[in-house]
C-alpha positions in Angstrom: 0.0 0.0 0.0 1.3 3.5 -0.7 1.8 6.5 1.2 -1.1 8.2 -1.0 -3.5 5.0 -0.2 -2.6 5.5 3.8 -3.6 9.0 3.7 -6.9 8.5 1.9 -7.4 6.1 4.7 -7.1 7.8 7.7 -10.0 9.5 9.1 -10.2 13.3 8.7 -9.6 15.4 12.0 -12.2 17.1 13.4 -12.2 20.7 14.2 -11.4 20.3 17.5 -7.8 18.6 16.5 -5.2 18.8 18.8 -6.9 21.2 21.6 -9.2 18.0 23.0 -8.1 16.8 26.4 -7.8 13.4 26.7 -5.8 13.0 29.8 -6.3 12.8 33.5 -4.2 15.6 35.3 -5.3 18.0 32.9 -8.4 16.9 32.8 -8.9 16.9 36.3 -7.0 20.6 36.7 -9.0 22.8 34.0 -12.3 21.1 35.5 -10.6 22.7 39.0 -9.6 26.3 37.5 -13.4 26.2 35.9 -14.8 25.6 39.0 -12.8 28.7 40.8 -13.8 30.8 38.0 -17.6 30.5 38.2 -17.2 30.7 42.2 -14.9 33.4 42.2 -17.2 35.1 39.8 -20.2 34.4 41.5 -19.3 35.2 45.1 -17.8 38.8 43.9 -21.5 39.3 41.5 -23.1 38.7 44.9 -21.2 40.8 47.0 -21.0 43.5 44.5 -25.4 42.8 43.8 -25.7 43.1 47.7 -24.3 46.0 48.2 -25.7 47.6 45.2 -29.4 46.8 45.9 -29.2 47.2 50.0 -26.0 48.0 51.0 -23.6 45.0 52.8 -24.2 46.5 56.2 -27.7 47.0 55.8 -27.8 43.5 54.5 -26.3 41.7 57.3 -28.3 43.4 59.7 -31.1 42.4 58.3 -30.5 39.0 58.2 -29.5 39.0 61.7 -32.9 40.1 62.4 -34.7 38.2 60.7 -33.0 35.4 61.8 -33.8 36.5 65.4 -37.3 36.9 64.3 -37.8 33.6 62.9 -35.9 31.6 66.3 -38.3 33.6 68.5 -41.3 33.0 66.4 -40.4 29.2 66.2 -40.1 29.1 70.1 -43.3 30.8 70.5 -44.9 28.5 68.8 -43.5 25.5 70.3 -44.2 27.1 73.9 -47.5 28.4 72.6 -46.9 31.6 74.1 -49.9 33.9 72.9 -48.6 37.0 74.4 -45.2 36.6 72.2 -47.0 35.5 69.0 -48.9 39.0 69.0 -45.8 40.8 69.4 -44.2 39.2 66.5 -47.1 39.3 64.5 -47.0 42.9 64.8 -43.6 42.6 63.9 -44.3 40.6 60.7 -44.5 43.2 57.9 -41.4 45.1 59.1 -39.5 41.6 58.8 -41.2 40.7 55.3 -40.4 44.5 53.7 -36.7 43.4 54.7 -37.1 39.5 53.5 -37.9 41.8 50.3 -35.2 43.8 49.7 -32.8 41.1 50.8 -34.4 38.8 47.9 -33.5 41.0 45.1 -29.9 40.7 44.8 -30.3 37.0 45.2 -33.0 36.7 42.2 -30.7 39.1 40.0 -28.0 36.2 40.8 -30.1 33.4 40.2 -31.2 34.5 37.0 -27.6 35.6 36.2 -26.5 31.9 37.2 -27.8 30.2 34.4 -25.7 31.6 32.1 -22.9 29.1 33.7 -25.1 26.3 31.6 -23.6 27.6 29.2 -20.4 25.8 30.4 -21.5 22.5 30.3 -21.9 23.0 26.7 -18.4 24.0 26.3 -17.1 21.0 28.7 -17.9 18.2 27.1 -16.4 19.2 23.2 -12.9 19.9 24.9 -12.5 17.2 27.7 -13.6 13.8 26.7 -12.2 11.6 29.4 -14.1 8.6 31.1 -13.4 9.9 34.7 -11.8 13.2 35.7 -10.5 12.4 38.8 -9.3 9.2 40.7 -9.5 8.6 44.0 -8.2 5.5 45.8 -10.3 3.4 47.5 -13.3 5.3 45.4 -12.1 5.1 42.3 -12.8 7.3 39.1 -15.1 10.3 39.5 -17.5 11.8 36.3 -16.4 15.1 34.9 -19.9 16.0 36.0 -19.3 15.2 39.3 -16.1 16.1 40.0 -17.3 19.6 38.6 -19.3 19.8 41.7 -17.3 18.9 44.5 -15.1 21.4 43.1 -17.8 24.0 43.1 -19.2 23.4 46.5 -15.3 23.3 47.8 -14.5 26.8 46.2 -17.6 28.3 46.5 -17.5 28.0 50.1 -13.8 28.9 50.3 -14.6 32.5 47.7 -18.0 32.9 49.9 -16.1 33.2 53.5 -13.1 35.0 51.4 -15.2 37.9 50.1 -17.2 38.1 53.7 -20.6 36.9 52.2 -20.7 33.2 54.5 -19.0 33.9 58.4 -16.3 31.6 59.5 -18.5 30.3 63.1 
């Protein structure tokens, strides 16, 4: 056979050609920088949403006291103390207005957030591996899944970095 039958053989490349990731430590480490973009990304958008819509002091306070709000209404109600349920109930509008304005920022980000969908189109055409991370005694984790324990790992770590989740 000769060299111009081989060629005719082979199969054409596709467009993605050399750029596709086929191996595990690669694999593995762009899955990892992906996941500290979108977190890093996301935390700062919600800092930066927060303080835009309420203010980050404002914001914290608030959900200190509705926190407080919602602890003494559940005790109340588990002591059936009438006298302290009218209080709060008088309380209750103040404490929705605030559940309000702390809600905005948060649906701005939600709605924001599923433009990181657009990711997992991206993903699979450029890493094609079977697992992307191994782990002994587990053994190989999906790219899908390995995606998220990255995500929940550095979005907690960017969340208490930027001051948006307390250390307690």
């Amino acid at each position: 056979m000769g060299r111009k039958q081989e060629k005719r053989l082979k199969k054409p490349n596709d467009d993605r050609g050399d750029r596709m990731i086929t191996e595990l430590p690669a694999a593995t480490l762009i899955i990892m920088l992906i996941s500290v973009a979108v977190s890093l990304s996301n935390a700062c958008l919600n800092r930066l949403l927060t303080s835009r819509f309420v203010g980050w002091e404002q914001y914290k306070a608030m959900q200190k006291e509705t926190s407080e709000y919602r602890s003494q209404m559940t005790q109340a109600m588990r002591k059936n103390d009438k006298k302290l349920l009218e209080k709060l109930k008088k309380k209750e509008p103040q404490i929705l207005n605030m559940q309000k304005k702390m809600v905005k920022p948060q649906l701005v980000l939600f709605m924001l957030s599923f433009s990181y969908i657009l990711i997992w189109l991206i993903i699979p055409r450029y890493i094609q591996v079977d697992y992307a991370a191994y782990i002994p005694g587990i053994g190989g984790i999906a790219v899908i899944w390995w995606y998220f324990v990255c995500s929940f790992l550095f979005g907690t770590l960017s969340s208490r970095l930027l001051g948006i989740m307390q250390i307690e």
